[in-house]
N, C-alpha and C positions, 0 to 999 in steps of 0.2 A: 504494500500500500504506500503509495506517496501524497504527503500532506497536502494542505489546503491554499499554500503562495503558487499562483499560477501563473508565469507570466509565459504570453507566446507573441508571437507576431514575427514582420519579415526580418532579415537580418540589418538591414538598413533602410530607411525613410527614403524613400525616392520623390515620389508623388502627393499629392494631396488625394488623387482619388485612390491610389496604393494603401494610403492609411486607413482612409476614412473605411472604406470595402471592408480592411482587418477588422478594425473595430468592430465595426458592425457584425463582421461574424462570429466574433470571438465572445463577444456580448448574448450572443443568440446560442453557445451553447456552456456559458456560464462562467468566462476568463474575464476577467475584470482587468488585466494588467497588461499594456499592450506595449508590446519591443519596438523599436526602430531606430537605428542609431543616427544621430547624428553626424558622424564623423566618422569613419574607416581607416582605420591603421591597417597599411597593407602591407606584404611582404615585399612586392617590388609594387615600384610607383603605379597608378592608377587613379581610375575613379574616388576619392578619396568622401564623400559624401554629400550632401545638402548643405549641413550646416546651421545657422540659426535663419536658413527660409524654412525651416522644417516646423519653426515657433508655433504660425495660425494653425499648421494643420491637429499640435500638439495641443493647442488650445483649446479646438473643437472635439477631440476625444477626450481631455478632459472636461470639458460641460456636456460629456455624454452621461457622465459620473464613476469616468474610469479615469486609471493612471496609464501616464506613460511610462516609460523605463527606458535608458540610452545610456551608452558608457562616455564619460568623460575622459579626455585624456591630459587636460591641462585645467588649473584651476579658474582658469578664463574660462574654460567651456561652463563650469558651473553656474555662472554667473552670466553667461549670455543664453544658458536653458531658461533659469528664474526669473531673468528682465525678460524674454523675448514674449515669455507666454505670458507673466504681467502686462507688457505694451501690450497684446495682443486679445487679451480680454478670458484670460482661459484662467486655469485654478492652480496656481503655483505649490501649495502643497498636495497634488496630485501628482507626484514625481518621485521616479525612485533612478536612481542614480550607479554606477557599476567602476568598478576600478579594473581593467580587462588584465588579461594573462601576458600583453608584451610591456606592460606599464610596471617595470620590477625598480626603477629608480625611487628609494624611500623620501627622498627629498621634496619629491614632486608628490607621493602618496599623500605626507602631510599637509603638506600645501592645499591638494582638493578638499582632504578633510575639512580643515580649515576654512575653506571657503564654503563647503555647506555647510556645517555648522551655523558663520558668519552670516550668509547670508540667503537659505535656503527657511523654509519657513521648518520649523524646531520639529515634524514630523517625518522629515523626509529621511529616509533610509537610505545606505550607503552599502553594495554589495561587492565582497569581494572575491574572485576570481584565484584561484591561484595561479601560480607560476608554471613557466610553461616544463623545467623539467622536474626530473622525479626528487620529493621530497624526503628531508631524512624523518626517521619514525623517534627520531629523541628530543626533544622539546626545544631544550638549551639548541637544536641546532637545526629548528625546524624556520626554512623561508617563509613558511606560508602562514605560521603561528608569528615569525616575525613583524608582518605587514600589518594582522591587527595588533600589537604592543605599538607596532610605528604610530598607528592611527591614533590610539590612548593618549599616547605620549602628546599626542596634538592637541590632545582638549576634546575629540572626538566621544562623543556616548558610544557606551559598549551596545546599549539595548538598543540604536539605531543601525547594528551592521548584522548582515544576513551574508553566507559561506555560501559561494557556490562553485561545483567542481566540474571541473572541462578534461580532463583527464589530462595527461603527459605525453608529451612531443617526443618519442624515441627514436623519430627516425629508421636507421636499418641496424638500430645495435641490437634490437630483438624478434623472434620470431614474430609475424602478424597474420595470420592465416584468414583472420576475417577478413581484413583488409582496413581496418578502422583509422580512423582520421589522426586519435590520439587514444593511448594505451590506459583506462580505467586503475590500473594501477596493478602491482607485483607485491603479495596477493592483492586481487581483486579489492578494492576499495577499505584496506585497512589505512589508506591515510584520512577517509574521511571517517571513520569511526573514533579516530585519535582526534581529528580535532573537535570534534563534538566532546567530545571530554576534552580536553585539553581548554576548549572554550564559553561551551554553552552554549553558543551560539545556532541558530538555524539555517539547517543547510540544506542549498537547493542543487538538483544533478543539471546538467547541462548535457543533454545526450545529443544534441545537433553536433558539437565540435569534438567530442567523442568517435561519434559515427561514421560521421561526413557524408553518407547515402542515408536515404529516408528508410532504406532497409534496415539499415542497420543504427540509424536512430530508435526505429520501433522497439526494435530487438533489445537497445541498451535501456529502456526506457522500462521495460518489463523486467529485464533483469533487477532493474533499481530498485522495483516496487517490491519486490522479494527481498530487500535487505532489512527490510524495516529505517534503513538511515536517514532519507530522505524528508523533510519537509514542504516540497514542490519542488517546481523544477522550474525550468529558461529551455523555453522551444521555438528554434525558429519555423515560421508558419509562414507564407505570403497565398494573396488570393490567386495568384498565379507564377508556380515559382519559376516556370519553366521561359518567363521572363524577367527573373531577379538579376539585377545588378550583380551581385555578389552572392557567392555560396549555392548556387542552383540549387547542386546537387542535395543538399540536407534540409532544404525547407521544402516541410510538408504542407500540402491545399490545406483549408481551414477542416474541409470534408475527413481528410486521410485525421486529423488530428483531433475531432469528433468520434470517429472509429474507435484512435486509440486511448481518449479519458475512458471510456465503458472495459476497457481491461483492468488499470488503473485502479 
């Protein structure tokens, strides 16, 4: 079973009609929390996202009475999400915010913290990602336990950050026979069970950047729900992904992602 924080949608904001369609579907089988980034940290240059034109349409799904959800990568982004959709007429504490897996500079970590806190309205939640390789299982020497102490250490509320895991980037140092995107973990998801003890915190799976195929998102996504660990998950979803910007291949129709909450 995986809990009740649900967020899905595309992997980036393209469109206003891209969004508004999510919504609307996402709404209609019970996800209240809708993904779309604003900005695209890419591997090599490219399409790199909207930006803060992405504000009205952000706006408009929040006076739906949902939230959005987009990763920030600089503490400037924080701050042109919460002014844009203020200018724009939407609900500024209707935002939930992400620290992604290539953003491992602590300097900048606190800095965003920092800047939601500062100037985000006092409910907005701040979710962290881990890093993209594999972490150690001893605390004193754990990355991914480091980034929330970084966050602490800024002033940041503990009970405003929510854990979410994308699994590990190993490239060809080990077997892959599914073919997955990034490796769940060596065993199977004992670093998220350490950091839930380790922090308390509520942690969400990420089985799109796991997967990387909608096959094989389903498949990790079932497996999750068997662990008991999970308290919801981050899916990417587009009303048609077979023309997304970015990620095609692991965003599921809003329909394939209706299918799969009834397993769930």
């Amino acid at each position: 079973m995986i809990g009740e924080i649900r967020i899905a949608g595309p992997c980036a904001a393209e469109s206003r009609s891209q969004m508004i369609e999510t919504a609307q579907g996402l709404k209609n089988i019970g996800i209240e929390i809708v993904r779309g980034c604003w900005w695209k940290p890419r591997t090599v240059p490219g399409w790199e996202g909207v930006g803060k034109k992405a504000a009205p349409w952000a706006s408009e799904i929040t006076n739906m009475g949902m939230t959005i959800a987009t990763e920030v990568l600089l503490p400037e982004h924080v701050i042109k999400v919460i002014n844009g959709i203020e200018e724009t007429g939407g609900d500024p504490s209707k935002v939930l915010m992400w620290l992604g897996s290539r953003n491992q500079n602590h300097m900048v970590q606190r800095a965003i913290a920092r800047a939601v806190k500062n100037h985000a309205p006092d409910n907005v939640q701040l979710l962290i990602k881990n890093q993209p390789w594999p972490d150690a299982k001893n605390p004193d020497k754990s990355h991914w336990l480091g980034i929330v102490k970084h966050l602490e250490k800024a002033g940041f509320p503990k009970d405003r950050m929510i854990l979410g895991f994308r699994g590990f980037a190993l490239g060809d140092m080990i077997a892959n026979p599914r073919g997955l995107r990034n490796i769940p973990d060596i065993p199977e998801w004992e670093i998220v069970e350490l950091m839930k003890k380790w922090t308390g915190l509520p942690m969400l799976i990420d089985p799109s950047h796991i997967g990387g195929t909608v096959e094989n998102v389903i498949g990790i996504t079932l497996e999750a729900s068997k662990t008991g660990l999970f308290d919801g998950f981050l899916i990417e979803a587009h009303p048609n992904p077979a023309i997304a910007k970015t990620d095609a291949k692991q965003q599921l129709s809003i329909r394939q992602l209706e299918s799969l909450l009834t397993l769930i």
